[in-house]
C-alpha positions as CSV (number, residue, x, y, z in Angstrom):
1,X,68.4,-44.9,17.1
2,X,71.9,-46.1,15.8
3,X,73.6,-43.5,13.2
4,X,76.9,-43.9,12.4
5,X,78.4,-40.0,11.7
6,X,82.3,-39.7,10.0
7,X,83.7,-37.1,10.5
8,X,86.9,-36.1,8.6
9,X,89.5,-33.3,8.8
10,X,89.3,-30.6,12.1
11,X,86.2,-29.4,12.4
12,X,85.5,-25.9,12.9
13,X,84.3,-25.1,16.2
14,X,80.4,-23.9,15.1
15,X,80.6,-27.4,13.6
16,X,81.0,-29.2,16.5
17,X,77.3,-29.0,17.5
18,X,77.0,-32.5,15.3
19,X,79.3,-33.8,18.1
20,X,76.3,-32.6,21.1
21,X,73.9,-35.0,19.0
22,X,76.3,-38.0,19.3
23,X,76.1,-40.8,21.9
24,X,79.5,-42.3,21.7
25,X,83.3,-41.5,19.7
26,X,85.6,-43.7,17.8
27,X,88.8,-41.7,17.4
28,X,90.9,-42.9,14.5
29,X,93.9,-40.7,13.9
30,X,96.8,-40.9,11.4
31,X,100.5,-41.6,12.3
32,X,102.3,-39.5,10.2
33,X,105.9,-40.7,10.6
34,X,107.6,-37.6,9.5
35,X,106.4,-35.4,12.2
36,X,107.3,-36.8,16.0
37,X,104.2,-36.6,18.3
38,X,102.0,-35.7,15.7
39,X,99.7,-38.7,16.7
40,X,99.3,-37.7,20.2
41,X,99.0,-34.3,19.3
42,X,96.1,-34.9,17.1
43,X,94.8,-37.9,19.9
44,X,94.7,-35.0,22.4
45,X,92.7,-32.1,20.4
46,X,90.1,-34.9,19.2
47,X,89.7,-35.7,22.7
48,X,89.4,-32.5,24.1
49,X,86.2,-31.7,21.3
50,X,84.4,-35.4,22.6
51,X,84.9,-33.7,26.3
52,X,83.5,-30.4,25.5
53,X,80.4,-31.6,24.2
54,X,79.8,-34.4,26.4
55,X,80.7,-37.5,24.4
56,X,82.1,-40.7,25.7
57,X,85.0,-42.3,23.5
58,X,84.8,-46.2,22.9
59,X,87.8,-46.7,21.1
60,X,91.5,-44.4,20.4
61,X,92.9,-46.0,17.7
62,X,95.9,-45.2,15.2
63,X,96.3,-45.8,11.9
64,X,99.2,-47.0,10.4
65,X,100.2,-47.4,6.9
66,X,102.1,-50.7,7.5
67,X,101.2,-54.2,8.4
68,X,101.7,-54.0,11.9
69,X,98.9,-54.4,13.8
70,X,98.4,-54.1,17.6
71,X,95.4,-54.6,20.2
72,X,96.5,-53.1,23.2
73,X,93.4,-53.5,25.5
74,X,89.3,-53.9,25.0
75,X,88.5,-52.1,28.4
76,X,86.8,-49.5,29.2
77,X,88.5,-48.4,26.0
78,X,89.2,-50.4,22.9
79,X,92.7,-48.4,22.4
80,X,95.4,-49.9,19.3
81,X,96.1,-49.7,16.1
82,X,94.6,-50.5,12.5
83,X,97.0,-50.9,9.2
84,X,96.0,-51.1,5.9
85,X,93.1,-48.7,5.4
86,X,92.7,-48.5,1.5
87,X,89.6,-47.4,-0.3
88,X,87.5,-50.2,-1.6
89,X,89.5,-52.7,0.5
90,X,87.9,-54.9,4.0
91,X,89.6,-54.3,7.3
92,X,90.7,-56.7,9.5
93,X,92.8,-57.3,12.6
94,X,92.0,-57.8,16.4
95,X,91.4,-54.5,16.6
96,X,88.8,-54.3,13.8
97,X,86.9,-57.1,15.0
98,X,86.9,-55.3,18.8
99,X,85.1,-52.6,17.7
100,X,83.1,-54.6,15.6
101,X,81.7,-56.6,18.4
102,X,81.7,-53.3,20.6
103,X,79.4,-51.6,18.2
104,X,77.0,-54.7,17.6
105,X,76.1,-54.2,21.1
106,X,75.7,-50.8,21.2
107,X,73.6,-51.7,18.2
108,X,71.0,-54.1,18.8
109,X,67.9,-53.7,19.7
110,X,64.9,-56.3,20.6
111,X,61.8,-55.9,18.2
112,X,60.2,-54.8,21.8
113,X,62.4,-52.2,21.9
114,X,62.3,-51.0,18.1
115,X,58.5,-50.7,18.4
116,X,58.5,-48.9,21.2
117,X,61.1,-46.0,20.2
118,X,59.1,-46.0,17.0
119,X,55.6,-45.6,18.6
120,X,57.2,-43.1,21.1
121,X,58.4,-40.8,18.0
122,X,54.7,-41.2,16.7
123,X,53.0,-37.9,15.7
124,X,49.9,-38.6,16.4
125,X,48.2,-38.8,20.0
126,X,46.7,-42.8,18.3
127,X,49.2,-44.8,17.7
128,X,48.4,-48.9,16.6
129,X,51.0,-51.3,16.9
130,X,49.6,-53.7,14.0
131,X,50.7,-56.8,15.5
132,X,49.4,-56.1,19.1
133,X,45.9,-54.9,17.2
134,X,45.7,-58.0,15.3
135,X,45.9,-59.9,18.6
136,X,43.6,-57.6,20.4
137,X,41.1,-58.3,18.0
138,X,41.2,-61.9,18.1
139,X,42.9,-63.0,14.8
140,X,44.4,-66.0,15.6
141,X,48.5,-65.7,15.0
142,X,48.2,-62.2,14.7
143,X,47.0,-62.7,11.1
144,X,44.7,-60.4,9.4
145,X,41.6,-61.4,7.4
146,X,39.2,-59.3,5.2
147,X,36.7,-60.5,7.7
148,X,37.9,-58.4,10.3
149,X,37.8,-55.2,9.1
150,X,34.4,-54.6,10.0
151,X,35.7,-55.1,13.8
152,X,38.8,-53.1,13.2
153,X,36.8,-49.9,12.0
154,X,34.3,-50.3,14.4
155,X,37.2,-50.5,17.1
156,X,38.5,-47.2,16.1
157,X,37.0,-43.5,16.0
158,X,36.4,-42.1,12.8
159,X,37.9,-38.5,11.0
160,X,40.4,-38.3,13.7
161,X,44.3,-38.3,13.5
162,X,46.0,-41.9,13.2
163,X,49.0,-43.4,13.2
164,X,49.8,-47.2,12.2
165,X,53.0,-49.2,12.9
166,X,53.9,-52.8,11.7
167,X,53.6,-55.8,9.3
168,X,49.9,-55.8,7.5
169,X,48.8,-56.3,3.9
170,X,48.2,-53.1,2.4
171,X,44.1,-52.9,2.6
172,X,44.7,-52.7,6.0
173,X,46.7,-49.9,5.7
174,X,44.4,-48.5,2.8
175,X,41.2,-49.3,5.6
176,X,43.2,-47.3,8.0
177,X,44.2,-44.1,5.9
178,X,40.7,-43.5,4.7
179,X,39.0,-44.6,8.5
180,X,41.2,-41.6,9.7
181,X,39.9,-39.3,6.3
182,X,40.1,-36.0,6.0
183,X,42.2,-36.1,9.6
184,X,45.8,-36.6,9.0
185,X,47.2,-40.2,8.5
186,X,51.0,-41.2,9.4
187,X,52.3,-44.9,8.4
188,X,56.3,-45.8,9.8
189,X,58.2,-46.9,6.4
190,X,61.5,-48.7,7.4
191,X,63.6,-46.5,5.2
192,X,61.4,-43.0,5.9
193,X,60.5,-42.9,9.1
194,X,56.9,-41.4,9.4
195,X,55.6,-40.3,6.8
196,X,52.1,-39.3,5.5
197,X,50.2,-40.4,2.3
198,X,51.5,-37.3,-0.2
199,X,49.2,-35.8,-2.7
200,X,49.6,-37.2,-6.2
201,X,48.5,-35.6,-9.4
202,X,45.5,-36.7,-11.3
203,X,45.3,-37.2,-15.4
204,X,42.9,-38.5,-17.6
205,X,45.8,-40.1,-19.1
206,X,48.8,-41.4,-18.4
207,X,51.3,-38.6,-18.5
208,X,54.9,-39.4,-20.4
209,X,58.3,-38.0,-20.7
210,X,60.3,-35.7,-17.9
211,X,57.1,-35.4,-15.8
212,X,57.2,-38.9,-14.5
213,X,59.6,-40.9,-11.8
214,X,61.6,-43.1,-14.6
215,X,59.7,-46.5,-14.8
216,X,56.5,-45.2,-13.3
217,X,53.2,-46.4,-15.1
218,X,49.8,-46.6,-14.3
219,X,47.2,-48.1,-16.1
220,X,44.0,-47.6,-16.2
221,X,40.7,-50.3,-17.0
222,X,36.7,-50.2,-17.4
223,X,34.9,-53.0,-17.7
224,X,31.1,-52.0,-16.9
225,X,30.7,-50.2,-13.2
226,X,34.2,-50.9,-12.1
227,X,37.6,-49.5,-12.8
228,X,40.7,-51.3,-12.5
229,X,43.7,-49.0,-11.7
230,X,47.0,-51.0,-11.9
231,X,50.1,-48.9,-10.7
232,X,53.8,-50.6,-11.4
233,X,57.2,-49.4,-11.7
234,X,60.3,-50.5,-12.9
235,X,62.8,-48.9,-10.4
236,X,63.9,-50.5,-7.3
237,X,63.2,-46.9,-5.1
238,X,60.0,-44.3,-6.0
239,X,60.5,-40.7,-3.8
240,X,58.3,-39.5,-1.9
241,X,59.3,-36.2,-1.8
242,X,58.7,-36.1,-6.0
243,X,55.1,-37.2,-5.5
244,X,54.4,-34.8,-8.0
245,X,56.3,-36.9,-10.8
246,X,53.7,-40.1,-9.5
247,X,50.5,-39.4,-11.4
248,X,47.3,-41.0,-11.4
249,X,44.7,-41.2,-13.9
250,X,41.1,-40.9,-13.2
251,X,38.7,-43.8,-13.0
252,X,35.5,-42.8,-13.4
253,X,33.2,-40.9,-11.1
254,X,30.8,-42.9,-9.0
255,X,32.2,-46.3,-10.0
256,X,33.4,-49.6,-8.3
257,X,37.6,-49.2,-8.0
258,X,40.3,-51.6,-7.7
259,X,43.7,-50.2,-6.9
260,X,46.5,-52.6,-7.9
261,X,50.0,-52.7,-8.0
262,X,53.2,-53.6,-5.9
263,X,53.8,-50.7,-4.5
264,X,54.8,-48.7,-0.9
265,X,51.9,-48.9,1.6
266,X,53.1,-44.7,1.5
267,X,51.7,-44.7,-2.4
268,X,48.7,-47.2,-1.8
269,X,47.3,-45.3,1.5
270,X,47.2,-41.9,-1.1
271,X,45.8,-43.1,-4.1
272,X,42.6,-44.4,-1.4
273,X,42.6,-41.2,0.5
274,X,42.4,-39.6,-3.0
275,X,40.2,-41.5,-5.1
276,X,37.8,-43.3,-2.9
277,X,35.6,-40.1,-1.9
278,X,34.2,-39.7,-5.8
279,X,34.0,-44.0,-6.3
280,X,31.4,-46.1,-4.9
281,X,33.3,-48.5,-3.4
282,X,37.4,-49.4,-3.3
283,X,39.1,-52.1,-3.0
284,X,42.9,-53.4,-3.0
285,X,44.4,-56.3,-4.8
286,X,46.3,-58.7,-3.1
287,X,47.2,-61.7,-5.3
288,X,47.1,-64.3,-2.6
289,X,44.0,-64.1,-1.5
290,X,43.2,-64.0,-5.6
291,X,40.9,-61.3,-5.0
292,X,40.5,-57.2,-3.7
293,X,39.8,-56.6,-0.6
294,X,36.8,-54.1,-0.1
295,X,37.9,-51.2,1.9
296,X,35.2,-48.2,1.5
297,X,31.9,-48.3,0.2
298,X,29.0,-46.1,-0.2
299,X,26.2,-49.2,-1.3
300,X,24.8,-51.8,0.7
301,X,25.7,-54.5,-1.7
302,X,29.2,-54.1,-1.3
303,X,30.5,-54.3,2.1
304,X,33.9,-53.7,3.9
305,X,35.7,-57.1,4.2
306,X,34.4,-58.3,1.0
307,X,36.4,-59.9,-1.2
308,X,35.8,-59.4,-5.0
309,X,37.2,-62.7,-6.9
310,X,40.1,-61.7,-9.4
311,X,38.0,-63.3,-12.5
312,X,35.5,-60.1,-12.0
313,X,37.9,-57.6,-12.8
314,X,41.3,-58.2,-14.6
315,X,40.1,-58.6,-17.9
């Protein structure tokens, strides 16, 4: 998928294996006015390294540090000039705007074709398309209700490997993590890529000071047989690869829980995978259905689906 590499300087020759993993070149090279043929000097070498490993160029263009600006043609190459480039400063200029327009092309891509590049990168041999799921189970407009998790786990096997892709509320993805529990789990985040649920640490109290993600809080309440386990942040990015530094507390053992909080379906899917083996039953809050979806139980009264009003348990 699209990933935009600059390059600056000459590259050394060992370095030039980043150039093998490129699909297309924009050359942009200096005019320096005091040295005569400099520019196609410099034009040349860059375009011998995109030859030797393979790369086809889209655009030769010079830059110049006056105003003149000049678009000499758009095909095959996009070949001119650009003026003008200053650090924290927009470009502009015919031949901006060609490669602008030649890039958006090479750029988009359908939401047919997203999901399918995605699912093909999968690493697991199951891999659900949410949205195609949804539809296969009958939920009219591809909409998930608590009322059809039953179906979905009865539609997939049990303890094996699982991958999920798409747009779902996140006790869907909490019913999938723990349907595919102890086997591995993968979920696609649109910033990570695939990742799995990480293991977070578990207190009997909230933790403070350099051992914590800044802004990272969880809170923990009892009110009779169920625990309420709100987690919250006040950054605007939580790392997965600091998972240590994202404690939980412990609800109690053998209890009802309720896992709350706005957080990354990554986060949610591992505080079920880790908690909801020693509680009765879990479920996850989602405000607009003013309730927490059940997604695990061990008791009969309490089924998967279930929703448990909001009044029962934020005191």
């Amino acid at each position: 998928l699209p990933l935009l590499v600059d390059v600056g300087g000459r590259p050394k020759e060992w370095q030039e294996v980043v150039f093998a993993n490129c699909t297309h070149a924009i050359l942009l090279v200096a005019d320096q006015a005091a040295e005569p043929g400099a520019f196609e000097r410099d034009m040349t070498e860059w375009q011998a390294m995109m030859f030797r490993n393979g790369v086809p160029i889209i655009a030769q263009i010079q830059s110049r540090l006056d105003s003149s600006q000049t678009l000499k043609s758009e095909h095959p190459l996009i070949v001119g000039s650009i003026s003008g480039l200053v650090r924290g400063q927009l470009a502009a200029g015919p031949t901006f705007d060609a490669i602008a327009e030649r890039l958006s092309r090479l750029f988009f891509y359908s939401e047919a074709e997203l999901t399918q590049r995605h699912l093909d990168q999968a690493p697991a041999e199951l891999a659900l398309d949410l949205q195609a799921l949804a539809q296969t189970l009958g939920l009219t407009g591809g909409r998930w209700e608590p009322s059809f998790l039953p179906s979905l786990c009865d539609y997939l096997p049990v303890q094996k490997p699982l991958a999920a892709y798409g747009r779902a509320p996140n006790w869907v993805y909490a019913t999938l993590a723990l349907q595919a529990h102890p086997a591995d789990f993968w979920l696609f985040d649109a910033r990570l890529g695939w990742v799995q649920p990480p293991i977070l640490p578990l207190y009997r109290r909230q933790p403070t000071g350099r051992s914590i993600q800044p802004g990272w809080q969880v809170k923990r309440q009892v009110q009779g047989h169920t625990a309420l386990l709100t987690m919250q942040t006040e950054s605007q990015y939580l790392d997965i690869d600091a998972s240590t530094t994202l404690p939980l507390v412990k609800p109690p053992v053998d209890s009802g829980l309720i896992l709350s909080g706005k957080v990354p379906h990554w986060l949610m899917t591992a505080a079920a995978r880790q908690l909801a083996p020693a509680s009765r039953w879990l479920a996850v809050y989602q405000p607009q259905l003013k309730g927490a979806v059940v997604v695990h139980t061990k008791v009969s009264e309490i089924q998967v689906g279930q929703v448990v009003p909001v009044e029962t348990f934020l005191m």
